[in-house]
C-alpha positions as CSV (number, residue, x, y, z in Angstrom):
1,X,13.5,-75.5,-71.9
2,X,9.5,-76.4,-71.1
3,X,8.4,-77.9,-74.2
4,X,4.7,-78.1,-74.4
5,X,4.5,-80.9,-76.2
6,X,5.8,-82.8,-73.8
7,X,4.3,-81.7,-70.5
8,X,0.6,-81.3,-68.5
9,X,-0.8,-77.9,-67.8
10,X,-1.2,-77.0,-64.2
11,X,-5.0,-76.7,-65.6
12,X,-4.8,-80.6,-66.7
13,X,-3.7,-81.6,-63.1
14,X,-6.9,-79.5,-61.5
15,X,-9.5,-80.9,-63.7
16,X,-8.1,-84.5,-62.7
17,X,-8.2,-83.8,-59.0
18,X,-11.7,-82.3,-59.8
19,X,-12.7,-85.1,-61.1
20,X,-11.1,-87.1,-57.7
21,X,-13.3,-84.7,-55.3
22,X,-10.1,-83.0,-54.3
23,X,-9.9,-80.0,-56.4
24,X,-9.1,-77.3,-53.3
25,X,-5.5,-77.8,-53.1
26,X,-2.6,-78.9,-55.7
27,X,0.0,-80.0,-53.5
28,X,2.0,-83.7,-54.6
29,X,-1.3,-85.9,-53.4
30,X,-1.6,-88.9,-55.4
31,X,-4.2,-87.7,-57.7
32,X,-1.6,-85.2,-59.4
33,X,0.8,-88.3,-59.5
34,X,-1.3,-90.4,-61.1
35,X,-1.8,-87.7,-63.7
36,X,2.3,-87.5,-64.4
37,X,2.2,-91.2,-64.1
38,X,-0.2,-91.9,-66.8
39,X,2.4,-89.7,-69.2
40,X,4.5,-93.4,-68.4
41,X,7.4,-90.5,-68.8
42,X,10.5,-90.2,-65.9
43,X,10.3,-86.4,-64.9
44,X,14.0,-85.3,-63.0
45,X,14.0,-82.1,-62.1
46,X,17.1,-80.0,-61.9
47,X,18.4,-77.4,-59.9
48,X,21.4,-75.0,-61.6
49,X,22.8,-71.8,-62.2
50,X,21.6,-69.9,-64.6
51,X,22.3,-66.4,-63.1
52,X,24.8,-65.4,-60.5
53,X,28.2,-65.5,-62.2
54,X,28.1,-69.5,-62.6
55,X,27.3,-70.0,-65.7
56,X,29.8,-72.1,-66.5
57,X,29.2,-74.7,-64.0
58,X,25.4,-74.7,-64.9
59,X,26.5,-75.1,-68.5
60,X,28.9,-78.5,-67.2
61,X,25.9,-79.5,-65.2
62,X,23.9,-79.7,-68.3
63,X,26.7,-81.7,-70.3
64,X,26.4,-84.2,-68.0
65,X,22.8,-84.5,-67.4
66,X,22.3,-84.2,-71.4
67,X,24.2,-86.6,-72.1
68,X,23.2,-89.3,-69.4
69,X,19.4,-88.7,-70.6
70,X,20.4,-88.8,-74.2
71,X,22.4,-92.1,-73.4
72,X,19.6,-93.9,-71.4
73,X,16.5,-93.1,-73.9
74,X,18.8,-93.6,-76.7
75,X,18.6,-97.4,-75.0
76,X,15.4,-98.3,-73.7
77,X,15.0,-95.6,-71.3
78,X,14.1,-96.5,-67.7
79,X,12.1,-99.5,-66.8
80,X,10.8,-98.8,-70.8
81,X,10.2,-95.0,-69.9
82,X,11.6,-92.2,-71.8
83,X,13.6,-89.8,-69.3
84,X,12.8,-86.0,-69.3
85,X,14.6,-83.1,-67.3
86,X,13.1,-79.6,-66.6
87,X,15.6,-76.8,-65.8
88,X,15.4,-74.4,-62.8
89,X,17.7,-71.5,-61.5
90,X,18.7,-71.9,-58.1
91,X,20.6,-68.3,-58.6
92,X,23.5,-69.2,-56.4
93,X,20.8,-68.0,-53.8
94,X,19.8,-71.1,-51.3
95,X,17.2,-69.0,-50.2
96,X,14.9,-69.4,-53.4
97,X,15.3,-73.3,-53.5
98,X,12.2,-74.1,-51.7
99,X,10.1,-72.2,-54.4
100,X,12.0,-73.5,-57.2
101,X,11.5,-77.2,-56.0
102,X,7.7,-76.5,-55.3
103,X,7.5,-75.1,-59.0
104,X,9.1,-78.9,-60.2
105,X,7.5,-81.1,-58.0
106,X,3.7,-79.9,-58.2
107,X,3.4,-77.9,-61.1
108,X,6.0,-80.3,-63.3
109,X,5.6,-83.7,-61.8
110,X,9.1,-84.6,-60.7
111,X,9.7,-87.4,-58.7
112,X,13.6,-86.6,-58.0
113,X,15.8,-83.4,-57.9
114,X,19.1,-83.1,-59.3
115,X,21.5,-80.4,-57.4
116,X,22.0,-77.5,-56.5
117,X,25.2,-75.9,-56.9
118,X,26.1,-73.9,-54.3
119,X,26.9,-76.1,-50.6
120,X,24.6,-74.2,-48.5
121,X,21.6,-75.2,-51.4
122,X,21.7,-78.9,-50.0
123,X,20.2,-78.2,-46.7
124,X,17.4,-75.8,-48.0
125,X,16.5,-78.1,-51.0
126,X,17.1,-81.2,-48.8
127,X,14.6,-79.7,-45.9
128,X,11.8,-78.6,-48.4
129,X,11.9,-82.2,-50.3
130,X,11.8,-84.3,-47.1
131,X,8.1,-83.3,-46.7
132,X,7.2,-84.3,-50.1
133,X,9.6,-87.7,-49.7
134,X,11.6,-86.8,-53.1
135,X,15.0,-87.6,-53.0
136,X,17.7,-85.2,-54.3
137,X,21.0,-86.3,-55.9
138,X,23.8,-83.3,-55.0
139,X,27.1,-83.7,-57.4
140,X,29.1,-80.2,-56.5
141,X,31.8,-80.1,-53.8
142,X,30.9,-79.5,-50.5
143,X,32.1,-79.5,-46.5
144,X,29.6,-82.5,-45.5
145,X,28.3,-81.9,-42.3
146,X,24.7,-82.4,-43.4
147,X,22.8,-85.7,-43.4
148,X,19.1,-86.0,-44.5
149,X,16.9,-89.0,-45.6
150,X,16.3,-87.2,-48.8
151,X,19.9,-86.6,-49.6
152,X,22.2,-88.5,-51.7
153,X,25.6,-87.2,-52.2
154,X,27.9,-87.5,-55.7
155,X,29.7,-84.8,-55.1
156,X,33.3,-84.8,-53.4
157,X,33.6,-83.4,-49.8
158,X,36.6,-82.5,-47.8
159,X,37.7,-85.8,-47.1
160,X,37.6,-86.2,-50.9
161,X,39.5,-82.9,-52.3
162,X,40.8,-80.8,-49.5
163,X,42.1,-83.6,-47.1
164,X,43.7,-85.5,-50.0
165,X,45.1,-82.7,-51.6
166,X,47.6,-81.6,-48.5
167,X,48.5,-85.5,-48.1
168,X,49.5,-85.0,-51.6
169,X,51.5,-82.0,-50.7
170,X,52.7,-83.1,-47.8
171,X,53.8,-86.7,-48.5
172,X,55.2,-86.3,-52.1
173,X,55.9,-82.8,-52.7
174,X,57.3,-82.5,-49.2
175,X,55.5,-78.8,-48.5
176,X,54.8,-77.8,-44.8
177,X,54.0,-73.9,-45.5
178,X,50.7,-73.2,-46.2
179,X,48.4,-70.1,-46.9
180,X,44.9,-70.5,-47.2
181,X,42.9,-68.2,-49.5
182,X,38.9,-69.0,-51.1
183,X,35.9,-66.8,-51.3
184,X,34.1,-66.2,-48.7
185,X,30.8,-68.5,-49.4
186,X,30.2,-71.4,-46.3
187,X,31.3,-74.3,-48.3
188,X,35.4,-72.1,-48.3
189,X,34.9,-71.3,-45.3
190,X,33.8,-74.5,-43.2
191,X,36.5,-76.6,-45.3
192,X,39.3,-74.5,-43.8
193,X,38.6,-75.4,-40.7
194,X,37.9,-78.9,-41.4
195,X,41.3,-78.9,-42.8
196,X,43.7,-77.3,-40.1
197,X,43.9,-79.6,-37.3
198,X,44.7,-82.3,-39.5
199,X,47.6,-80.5,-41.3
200,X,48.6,-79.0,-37.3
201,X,48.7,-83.3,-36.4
202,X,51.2,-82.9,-39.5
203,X,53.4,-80.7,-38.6
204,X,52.1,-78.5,-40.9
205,X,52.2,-74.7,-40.7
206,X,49.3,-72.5,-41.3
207,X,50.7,-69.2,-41.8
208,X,47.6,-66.6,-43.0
209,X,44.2,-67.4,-44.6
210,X,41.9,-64.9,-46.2
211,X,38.4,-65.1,-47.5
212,X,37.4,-62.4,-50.1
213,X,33.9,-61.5,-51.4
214,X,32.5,-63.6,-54.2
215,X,33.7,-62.3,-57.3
216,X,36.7,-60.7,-56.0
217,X,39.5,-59.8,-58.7
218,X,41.9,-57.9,-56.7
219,X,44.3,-60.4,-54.9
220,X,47.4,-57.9,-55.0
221,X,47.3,-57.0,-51.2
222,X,46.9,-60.6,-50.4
223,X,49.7,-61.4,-52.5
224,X,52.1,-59.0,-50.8
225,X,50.9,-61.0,-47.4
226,X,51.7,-63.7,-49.4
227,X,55.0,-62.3,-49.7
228,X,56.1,-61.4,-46.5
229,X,54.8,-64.9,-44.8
230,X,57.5,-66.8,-47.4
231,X,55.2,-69.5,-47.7
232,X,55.6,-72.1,-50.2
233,X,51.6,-73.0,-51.1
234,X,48.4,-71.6,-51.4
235,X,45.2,-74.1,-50.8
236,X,43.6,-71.8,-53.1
237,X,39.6,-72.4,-53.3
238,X,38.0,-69.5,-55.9
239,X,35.5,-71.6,-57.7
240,X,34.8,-68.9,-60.7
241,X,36.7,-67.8,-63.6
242,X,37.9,-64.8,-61.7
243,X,40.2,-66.9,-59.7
244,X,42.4,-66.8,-62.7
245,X,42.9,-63.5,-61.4
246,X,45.2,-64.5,-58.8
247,X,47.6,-66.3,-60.9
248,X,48.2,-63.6,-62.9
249,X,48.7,-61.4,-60.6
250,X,51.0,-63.1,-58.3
251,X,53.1,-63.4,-61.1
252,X,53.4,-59.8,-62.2
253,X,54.6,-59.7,-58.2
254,X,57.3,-62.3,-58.8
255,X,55.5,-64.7,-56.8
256,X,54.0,-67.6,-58.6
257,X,57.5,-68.8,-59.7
258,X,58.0,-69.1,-55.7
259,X,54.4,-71.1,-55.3
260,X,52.5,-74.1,-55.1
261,X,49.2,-73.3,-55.6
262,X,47.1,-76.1,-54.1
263,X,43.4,-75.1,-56.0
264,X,40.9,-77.0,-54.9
265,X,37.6,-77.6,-57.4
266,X,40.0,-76.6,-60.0
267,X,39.1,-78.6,-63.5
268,X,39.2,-78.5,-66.9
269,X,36.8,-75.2,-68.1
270,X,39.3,-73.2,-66.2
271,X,42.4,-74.0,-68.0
272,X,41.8,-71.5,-70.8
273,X,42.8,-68.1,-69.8
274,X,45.9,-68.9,-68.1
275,X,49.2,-69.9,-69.7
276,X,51.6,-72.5,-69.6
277,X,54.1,-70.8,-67.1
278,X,51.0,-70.5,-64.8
279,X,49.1,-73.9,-65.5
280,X,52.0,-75.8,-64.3
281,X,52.1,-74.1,-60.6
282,X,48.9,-75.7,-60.2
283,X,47.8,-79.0,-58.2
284,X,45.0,-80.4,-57.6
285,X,42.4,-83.7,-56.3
286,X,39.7,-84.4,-58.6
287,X,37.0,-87.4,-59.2
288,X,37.8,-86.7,-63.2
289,X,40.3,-85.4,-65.3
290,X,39.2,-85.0,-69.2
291,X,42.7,-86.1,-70.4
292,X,42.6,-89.9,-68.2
293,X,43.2,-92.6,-71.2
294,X,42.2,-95.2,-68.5
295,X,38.8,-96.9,-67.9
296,X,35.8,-95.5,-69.2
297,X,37.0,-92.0,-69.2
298,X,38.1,-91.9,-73.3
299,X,34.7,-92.7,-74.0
300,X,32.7,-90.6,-71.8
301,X,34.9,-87.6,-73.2
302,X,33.7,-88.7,-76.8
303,X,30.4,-89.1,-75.9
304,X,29.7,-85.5,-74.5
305,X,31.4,-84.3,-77.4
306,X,30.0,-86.1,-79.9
307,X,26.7,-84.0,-78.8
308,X,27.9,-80.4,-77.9
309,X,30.8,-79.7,-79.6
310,X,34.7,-81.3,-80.5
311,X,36.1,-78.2,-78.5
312,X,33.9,-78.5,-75.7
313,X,35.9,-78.3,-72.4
314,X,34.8,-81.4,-69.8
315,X,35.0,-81.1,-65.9
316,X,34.1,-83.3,-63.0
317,X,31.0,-81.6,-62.8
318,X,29.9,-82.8,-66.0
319,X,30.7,-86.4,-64.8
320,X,29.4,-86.2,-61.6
321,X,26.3,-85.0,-62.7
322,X,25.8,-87.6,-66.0
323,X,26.8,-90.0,-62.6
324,X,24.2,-88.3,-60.8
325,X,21.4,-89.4,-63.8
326,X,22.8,-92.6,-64.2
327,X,22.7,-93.3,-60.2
328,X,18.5,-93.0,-59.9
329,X,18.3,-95.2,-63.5
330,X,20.3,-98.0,-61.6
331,X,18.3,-96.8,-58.3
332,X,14.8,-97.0,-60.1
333,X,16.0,-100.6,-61.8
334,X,17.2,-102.1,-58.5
335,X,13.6,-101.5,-57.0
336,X,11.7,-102.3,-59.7
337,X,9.6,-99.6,-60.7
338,X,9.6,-96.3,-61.2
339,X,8.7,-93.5,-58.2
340,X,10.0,-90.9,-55.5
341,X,9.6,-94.1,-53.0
342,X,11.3,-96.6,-55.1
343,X,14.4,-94.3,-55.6
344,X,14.6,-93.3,-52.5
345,X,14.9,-97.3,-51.9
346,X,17.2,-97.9,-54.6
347,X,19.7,-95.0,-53.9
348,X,20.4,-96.2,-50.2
349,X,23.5,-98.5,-50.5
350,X,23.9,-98.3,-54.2
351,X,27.1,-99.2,-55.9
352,X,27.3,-98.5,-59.7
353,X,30.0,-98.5,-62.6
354,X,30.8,-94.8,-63.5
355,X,33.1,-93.7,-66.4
356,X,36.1,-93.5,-63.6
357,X,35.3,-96.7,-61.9
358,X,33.2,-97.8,-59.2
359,X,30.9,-95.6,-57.0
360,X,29.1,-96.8,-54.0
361,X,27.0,-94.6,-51.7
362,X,27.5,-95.6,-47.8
363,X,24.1,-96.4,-46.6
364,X,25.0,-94.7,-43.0
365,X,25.5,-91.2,-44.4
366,X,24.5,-91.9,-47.9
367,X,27.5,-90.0,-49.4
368,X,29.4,-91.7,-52.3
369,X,33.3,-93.4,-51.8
370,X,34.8,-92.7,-55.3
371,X,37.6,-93.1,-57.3
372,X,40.0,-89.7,-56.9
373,X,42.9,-88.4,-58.4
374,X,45.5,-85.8,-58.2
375,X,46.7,-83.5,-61.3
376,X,48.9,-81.0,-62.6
377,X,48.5,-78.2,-65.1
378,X,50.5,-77.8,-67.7
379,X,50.5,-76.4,-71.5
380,X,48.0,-79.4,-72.6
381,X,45.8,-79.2,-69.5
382,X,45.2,-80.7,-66.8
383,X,47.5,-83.9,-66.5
384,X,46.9,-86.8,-64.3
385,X,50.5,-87.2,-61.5
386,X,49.1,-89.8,-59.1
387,X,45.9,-91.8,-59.0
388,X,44.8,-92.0,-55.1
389,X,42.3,-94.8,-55.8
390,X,38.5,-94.7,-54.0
391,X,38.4,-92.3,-51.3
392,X,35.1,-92.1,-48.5
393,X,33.2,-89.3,-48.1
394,X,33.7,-88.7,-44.6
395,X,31.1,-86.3,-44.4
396,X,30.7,-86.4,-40.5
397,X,26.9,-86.5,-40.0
398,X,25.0,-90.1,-40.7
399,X,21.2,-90.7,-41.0
């Protein structure tokens, strides 16, 4: 992933600031800038998971982020600057995101940070960068709750998957019994309780929830809970492959013919695996669906497969993170040049056209209204029912 062709040596950077009279430290000071800035190249730095047991979401991150730098420098670039992205593992482990987005920022040159994956990531990435004044663009679900001047959300919150999916449920399904089940990572566990006193204003009956440890693949005894609580949905939240897990065993129980299952963050790369009979028990909100003929969606499909494959399977993640790349182009163009500062500037209050329609970051909280949409498994996929239209973050926290 670092190419040396297309980078400066740590080495380079110190023999500018030698030259500068500042050659004791190598933090971002504006003689190591000036150095990256000379290269006239964009440097976005990215945050993923390459270890950890998400490797398929790091591998959708990169679809989308590929495809947006491909797209842009296959045009022009930005401002008439070639775009370049370095690669970093944030492990799943928030923990070892400070170090990671030292390594980008003052031994790469980046002047804005893409991700991280998991929720909890935001806060320590978001912390570390709002020293440095280097904004970072999150595009994974997550609870909200956490506001920063650094922080610019794409990705959906509560308000956005959870909240709209029981309104779904509720309103055109007609289901009042609920059991909640995730993993026991914050993100699962926060939306949960963001989520219960609206469905008690409802009406709605909560009757069990259970949070197992990440990578759990032995639901059977919360199945038989299941069972005995006659309830007629899950709000299922297992973000990993393993979550397939569930489905098949609550239908070796003679369950899933019984059930609803309500999976929120569920998308396209976990279709295979499951079959048709269990496909079609699942609902669930999304700010993309591969399959939409509508708008720009067709296209963007095409696009990402054109480069990585005809077979390649597409979730939101992949668009929210090509939105993500395609958010500080528009951020960097609306200021006029490009720097940390001037997309910092840009971001705040920026609306742009995504392949799904219109996105708009609220300049209060700085967390993006988008276009969402509810969907239903079945033997082709994922299958688009109802089309909610732009939904706001709600993330309860503002700047």
């Amino acid at each position: 992933m670092r190419k040396k062709d297309n980078r400066i040596k740590r080495r380079d950077a110190l023999k500018w600031i030698a030259a500068s009279g500042a050659a004791a430290v190598l933090g971002h000071s504006p003689f190591v800038s000036s150095v990256f800035a000379a290269e006239q190249t964009v440097r976005i730095g990215a945050l993923i998971p390459l270890t950890g047991d998400a490797d398929a979401y790091a591998r959708q991150m990169r679809l989308g982020i590929d495809t947006a730098v491909a797209e842009i420098n296959g045009s022009g670039g930005v401002l008439g600057r070639k775009a370049t992205v370095e690669y970093r593992d944030s492990e799943t482990t928030p923990a070892v995101l400070p170090e990671r987005c030292r390594e980008l920022i003052d031994e790469w040159g980046a002047i804005a940070l893409i991700g991280p994956w998991a929720a909890a990531g935001r806060k320590y990435a978001a912390r570390f960068l709002s020293e440095r004044n280097i904004p970072l663009v999150n595009a994974s679900n997550h609870p909200g709750g956490f506001c920063s001047l650094v922080l610019f959300s794409l990705g959906p919150t509560t308000s956005q998957d959870g909240h709209a999916l029981v309104r779904y449920l509720d309103e055109e399904e007609q289901i009042k019994d609920y059991f909640m089940l995730g993993s026991y990572p914050s993100w699962q566990n926060t939306m949960f309780r963001q989520l219960r006193l609206p469905m008690y204003q409802r009406s709605l009956h909560v009757h069990g929830q259970a949070l197992t440890a990440t990578g759990e693949r032995q639901f059977r005894p919360i199945i038989r809970w299941i069972q005995e609580t006659n309830t007629a949905s899950v709000l299922f939240c297992v973000m990993r492959k393993h979550g397939q897990e569930f489905l098949h065993q609550a239908s070796e129980l003679g369950l899933l013919n019984k059930l609803t299952v309500g999976w929120i963050g569920f998308n396209d790369t976990l279709v295979d695996g499951l079959t048709p009979e269990e496909l079609k028990r699942i609902v669930t909100t999304s700010p993309f669906v591969a399959s939409d003929p509508e708008g720009g969606v067709p296209d963007f499909v095409a696009r990402v497969r054109s480069q990585h494959g005809s077979n390649t399977p597409i979730g939101y993640h992949a668009l929210t993170h090509y939105n993500a790349i395609h958010a500080l182009k528009a951020a960097w163009e609306k200021s006029g040049e490009v720097s940390a500062e001037a997309a910092l500037n840009g971001l705040r209050g920026l609306s742009f056209e995504s392949p799904t329609g219109p996105v708009s970051m609220d300049p209060e909280n700085q967390h993006a209204t988008m276009p969402i949409v509810v969907a239903r498994g079945s033997k082709d996929g994922l299958q688009i029912v109802k089309r909610l239209g732009p939904i706001d973050p709600d993330p309860g926290c503002s700047i």
